[in-house]
C-alpha positions as CSV (number, residue, x, y, z in Angstrom):
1,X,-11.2,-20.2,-9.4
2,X,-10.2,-21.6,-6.0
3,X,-11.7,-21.1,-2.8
4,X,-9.4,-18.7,-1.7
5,X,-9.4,-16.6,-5.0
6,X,-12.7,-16.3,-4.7
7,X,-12.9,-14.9,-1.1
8,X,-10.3,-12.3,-2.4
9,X,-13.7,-10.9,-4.3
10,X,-15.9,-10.5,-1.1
11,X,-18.7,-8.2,-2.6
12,X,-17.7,-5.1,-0.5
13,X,-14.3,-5.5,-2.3
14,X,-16.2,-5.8,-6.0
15,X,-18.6,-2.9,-4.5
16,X,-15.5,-0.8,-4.0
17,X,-13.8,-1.7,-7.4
18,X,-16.6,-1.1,-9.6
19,X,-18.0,2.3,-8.2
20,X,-14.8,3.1,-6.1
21,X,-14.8,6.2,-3.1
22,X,-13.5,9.7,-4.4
23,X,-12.2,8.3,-7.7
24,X,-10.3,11.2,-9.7
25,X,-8.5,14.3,-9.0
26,X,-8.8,16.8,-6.2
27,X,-8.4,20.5,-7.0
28,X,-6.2,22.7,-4.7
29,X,-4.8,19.4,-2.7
30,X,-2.6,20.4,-0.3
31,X,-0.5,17.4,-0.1
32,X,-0.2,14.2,-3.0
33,X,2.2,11.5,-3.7
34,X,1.6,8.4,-6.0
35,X,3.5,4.9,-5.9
36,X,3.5,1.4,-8.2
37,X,3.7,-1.8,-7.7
38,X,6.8,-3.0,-10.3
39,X,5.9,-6.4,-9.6
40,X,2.5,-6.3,-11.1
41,X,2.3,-2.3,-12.3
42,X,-0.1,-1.7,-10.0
43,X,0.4,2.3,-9.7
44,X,-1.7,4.7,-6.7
45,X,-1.8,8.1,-7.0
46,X,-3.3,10.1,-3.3
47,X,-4.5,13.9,-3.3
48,X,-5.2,15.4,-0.2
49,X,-7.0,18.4,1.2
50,X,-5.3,19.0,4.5
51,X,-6.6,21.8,7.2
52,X,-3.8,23.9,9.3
53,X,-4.9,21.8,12.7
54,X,-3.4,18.6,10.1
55,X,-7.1,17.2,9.6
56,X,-8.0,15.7,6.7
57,X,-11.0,17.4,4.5
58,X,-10.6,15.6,1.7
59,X,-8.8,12.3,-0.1
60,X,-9.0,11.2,-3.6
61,X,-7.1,9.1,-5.4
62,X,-6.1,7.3,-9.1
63,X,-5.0,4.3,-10.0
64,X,-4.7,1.4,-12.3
65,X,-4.0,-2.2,-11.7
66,X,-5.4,-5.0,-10.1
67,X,-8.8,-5.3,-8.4
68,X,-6.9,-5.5,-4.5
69,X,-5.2,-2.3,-5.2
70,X,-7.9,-0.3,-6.8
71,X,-10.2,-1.5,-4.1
72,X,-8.0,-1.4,-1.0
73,X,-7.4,2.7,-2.6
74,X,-11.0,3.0,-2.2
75,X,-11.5,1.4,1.2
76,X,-8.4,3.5,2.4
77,X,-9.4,7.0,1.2
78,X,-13.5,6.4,2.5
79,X,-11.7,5.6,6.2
80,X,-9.3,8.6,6.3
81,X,-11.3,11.7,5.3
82,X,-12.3,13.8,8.5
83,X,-8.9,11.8,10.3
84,X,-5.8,13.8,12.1
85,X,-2.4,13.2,10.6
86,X,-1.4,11.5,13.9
87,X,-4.8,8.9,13.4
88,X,-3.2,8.5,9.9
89,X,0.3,7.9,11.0
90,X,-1.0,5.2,13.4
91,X,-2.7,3.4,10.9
92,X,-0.6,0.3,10.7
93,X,-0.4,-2.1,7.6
94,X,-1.9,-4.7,9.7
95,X,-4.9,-2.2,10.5
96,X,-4.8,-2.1,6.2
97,X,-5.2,-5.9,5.7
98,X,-7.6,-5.8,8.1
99,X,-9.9,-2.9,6.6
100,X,-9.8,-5.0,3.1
101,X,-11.0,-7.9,4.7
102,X,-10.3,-11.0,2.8
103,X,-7.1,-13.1,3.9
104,X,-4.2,-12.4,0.6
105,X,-1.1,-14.1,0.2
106,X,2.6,-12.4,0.9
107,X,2.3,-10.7,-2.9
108,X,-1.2,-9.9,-3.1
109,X,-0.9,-8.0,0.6
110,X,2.2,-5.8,-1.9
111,X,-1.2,-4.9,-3.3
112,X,-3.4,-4.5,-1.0
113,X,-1.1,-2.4,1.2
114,X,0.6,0.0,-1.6
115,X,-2.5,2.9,-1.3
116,X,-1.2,2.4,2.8
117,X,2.0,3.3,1.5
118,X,1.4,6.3,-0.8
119,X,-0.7,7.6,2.2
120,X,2.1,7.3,4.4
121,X,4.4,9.6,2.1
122,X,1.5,11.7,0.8
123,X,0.8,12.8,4.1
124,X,4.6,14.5,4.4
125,X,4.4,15.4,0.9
126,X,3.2,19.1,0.7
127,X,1.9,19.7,-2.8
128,X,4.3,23.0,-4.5
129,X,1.8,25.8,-5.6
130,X,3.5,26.3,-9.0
131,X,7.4,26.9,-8.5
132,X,8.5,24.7,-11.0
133,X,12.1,24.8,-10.0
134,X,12.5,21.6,-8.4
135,X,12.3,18.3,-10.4
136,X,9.3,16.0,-9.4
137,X,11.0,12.8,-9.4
138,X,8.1,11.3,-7.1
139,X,9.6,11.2,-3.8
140,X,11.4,8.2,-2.6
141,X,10.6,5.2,-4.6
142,X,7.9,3.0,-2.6
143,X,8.6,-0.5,-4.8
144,X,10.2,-3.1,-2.0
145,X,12.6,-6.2,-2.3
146,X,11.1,-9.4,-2.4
């Protein structure tokens, strides 16, 4: 493992992989949306509790792929619970990068940054209490040219 490989597994990054924030489902979210990574098949999948003032009560999420992605999630979801949709909103990528800590490459960032994305969407996404009628085709697709 090189040097810079093994910075990518900072302990707070291995702490947050291996007994990772709000892991799971929420009940009654208000709004959810879930991407992927098709380079990798890294795939994120955010539920949200959202107040009428557009306060976040609660974030959970659900995932699989790499260690960056499931631990970024993690990191992501601890730092936006109790936050305003407009403190969400100006969350930038570079903010993300920042919050994981270790320095990635172009492609690893992809992974790093795609709970950023699905939080982005998920936040406009208003979950439908049962009406069935229109297909769920997962909102706009999140994957990005390279």
């Amino acid at each position: 493992m090189s040097q810079n490989e093994h910075d990518i597994y900072e302990e707070h990054v291995l702490d947050h992989y291996e007994d990772p924030y709000h892991r799971g489902a929420l009940d009654h979210a208000t709004h959810a949306d879930e991407g992927n990574n098709p380079l990798c098949g890294d795939v994120i999948h955010i539920d949200l509790k959202m107040d009428a003032d557009g306060t976040i009560k609660e974030a959970w999420f659900e995932g699989d792929g790499c260690v960056i992605s499931q631990a970024s999630a993690s990191m992501l979801i601890e730092k936006i619970e109790g936050k305003t949709l407009d403190q969400v909103k100006a969350f930038s990528a570079d903010e993300m990068l920042e919050l994981f800590g270790p320095k990635l490459t172009p492609n690893r960032q992809k992974c790093c940054l795609l709970s950023w994305r699905v939080l982005q969407s998920a936040v406009h996404s208003p979950v439908d209490d049962g009406d069935d009628s229109s297909p769920d085709f997962g909102g706009p697709s999140l994957s990005e040219e390279s």
